[in-house]
C-alpha positions as CSV (number, residue, x, y, z in Angstrom):
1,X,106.5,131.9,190.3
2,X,105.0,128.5,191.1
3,X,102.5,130.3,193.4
4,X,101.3,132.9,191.3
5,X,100.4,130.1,189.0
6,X,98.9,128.3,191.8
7,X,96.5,131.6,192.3
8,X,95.8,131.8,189.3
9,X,94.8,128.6,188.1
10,X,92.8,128.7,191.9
11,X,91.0,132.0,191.0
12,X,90.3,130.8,187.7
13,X,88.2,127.7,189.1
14,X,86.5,129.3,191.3
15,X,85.6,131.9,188.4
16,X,84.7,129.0,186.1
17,X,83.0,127.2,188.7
18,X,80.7,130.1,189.6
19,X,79.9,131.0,186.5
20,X,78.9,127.3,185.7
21,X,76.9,127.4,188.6
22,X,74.8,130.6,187.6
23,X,74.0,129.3,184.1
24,X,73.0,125.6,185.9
25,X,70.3,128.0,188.0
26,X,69.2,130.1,185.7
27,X,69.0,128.7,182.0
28,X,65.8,126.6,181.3
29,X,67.1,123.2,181.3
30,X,66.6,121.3,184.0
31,X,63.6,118.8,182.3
32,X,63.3,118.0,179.1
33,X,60.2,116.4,177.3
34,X,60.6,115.6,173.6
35,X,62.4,119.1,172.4
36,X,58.4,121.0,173.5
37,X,58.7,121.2,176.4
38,X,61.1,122.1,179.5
39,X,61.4,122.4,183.1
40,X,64.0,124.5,185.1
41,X,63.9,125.3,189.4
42,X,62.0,128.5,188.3
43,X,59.4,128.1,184.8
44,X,58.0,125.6,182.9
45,X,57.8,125.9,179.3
46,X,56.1,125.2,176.0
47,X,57.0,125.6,173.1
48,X,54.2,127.3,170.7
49,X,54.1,125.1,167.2
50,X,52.6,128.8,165.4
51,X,54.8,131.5,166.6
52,X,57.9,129.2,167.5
53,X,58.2,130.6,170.5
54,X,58.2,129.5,174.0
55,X,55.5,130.1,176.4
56,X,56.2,129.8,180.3
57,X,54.9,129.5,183.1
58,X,56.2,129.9,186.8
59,X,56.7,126.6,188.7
60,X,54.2,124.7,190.6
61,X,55.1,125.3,194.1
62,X,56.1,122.2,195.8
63,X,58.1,122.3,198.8
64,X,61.1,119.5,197.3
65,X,61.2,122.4,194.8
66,X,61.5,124.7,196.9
67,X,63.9,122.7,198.8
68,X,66.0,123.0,195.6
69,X,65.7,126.7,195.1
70,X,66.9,127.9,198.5
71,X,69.5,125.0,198.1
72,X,71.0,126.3,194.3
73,X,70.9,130.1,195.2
74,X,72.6,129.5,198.6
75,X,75.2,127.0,197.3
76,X,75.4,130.5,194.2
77,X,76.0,132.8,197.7
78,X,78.6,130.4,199.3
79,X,80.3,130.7,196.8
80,X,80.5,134.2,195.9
81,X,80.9,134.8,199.2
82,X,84.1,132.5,198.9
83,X,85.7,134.2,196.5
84,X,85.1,137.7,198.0
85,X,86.7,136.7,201.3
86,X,89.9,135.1,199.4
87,X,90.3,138.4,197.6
88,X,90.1,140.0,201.2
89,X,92.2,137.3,203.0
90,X,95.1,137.4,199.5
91,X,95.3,141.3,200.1
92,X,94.9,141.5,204.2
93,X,96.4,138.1,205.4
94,X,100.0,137.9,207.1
95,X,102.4,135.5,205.3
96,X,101.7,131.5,206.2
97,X,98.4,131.8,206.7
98,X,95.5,129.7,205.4
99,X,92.8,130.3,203.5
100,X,90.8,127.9,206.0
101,X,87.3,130.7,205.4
102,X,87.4,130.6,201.9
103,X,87.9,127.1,201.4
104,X,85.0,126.2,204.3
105,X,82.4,128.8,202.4
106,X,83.3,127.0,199.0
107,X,82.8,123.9,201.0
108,X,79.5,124.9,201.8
109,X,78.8,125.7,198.6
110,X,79.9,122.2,197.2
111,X,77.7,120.3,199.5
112,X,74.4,122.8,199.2
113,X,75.0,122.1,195.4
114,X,75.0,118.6,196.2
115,X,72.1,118.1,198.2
116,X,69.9,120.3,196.2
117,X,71.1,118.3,192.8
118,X,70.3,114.9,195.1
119,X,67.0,116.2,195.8
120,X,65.9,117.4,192.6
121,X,66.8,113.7,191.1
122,X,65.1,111.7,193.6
123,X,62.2,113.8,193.6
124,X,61.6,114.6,190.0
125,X,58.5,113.2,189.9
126,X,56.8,115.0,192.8
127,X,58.6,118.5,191.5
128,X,57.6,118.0,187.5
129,X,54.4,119.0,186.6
130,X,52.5,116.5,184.6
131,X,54.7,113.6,186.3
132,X,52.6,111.2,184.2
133,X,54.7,111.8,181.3
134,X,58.3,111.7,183.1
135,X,59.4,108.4,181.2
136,X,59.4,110.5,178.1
137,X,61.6,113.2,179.1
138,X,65.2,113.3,180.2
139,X,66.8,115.6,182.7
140,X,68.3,118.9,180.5
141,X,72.1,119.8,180.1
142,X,72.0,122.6,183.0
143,X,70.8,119.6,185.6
144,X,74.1,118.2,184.3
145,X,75.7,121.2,184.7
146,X,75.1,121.2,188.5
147,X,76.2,117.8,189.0
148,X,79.4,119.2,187.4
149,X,79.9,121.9,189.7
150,X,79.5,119.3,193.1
151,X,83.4,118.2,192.9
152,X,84.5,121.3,191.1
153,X,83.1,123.2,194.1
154,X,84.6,120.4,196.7
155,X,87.7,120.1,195.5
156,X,88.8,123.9,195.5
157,X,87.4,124.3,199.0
158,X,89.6,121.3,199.4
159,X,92.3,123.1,197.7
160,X,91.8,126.8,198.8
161,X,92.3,125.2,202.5
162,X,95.5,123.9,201.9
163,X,96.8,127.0,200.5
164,X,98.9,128.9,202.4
165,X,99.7,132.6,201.3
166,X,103.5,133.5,200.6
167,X,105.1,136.5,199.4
């Protein structure tokens, strides 16, 4: 009984955790600049004062950006992968067996967040467009968002590798 909640509180993580993850890549909130404009790893974004809408743009191309694309969306497939090998290791493994794959991928996926997060802050200004303006802004919820995931991400590779299966 004590293991099934163990799973389940495990697979819930992970679920959390990755769905965290996708909104920290996708939404448009990496940059923020006075509630008019915003930044994410993909667009940059006005907003229009007429229509009230917003108007973006893709990303400048730098290579820190880059850096921090390839970065997110493999640290995004780390940890889907993760989570597709535990459902294949909870449904194929023998009993006593460790989920040493699934915890290594989510691993993976901890420390890509990481450095891509790491990179992004200490190289804001190069990646921003219109860096003369940075001491206005402030970085944007979904920035924080990846931050969050780093030990989220760490600790249940941490965990999942400790787990052993039972029956």
């Amino acid at each position: 009984e004590t293991m099934a909640y163990l799973l389940m509180s495990i697979t819930l993580l992970h679920l959390v955790t990755l769905a965290v993850l996708f909104i920290a890549i996708m939404e448009k909130s990496w940059w923020l600049l006075d509630n008019t404009e915003s930044s994410d790893l993909w667009y940059n974004c006005r907003l229009d004062n007429e229509t009230k809408t917003w108007l973006c743009a893709s990303s400048r191309e730098t290579a820190w950006l880059q850096a921090v694309q390839v970065l997110m969306v493999l640290s995004l497939v780390f940890s889907s992968v993760s989570f597709l090998v535990f459902l294949g290791q909870l449904f194929t493994m023998s009993k006593g067996g460790l989920f040493y794959l699934t915890g290594v991928c989510q691993a993976f996926a901890g420390l890509t967040t990481f450095t891509g997060t790491l990179i992004y802050t200490l190289h804001a200004k190069e990646i921003l467009p219109d860096s003369k303006e940075l001491s206005s802004g402030h970085f944007g919820y979904c920035f924080i968002l990846a931050w969050v995931c780093v030990p989220l991400l760490l600790c249940s590779g941490i965990m999942y590798i400790h787990l052993r299966k039972r029956e």
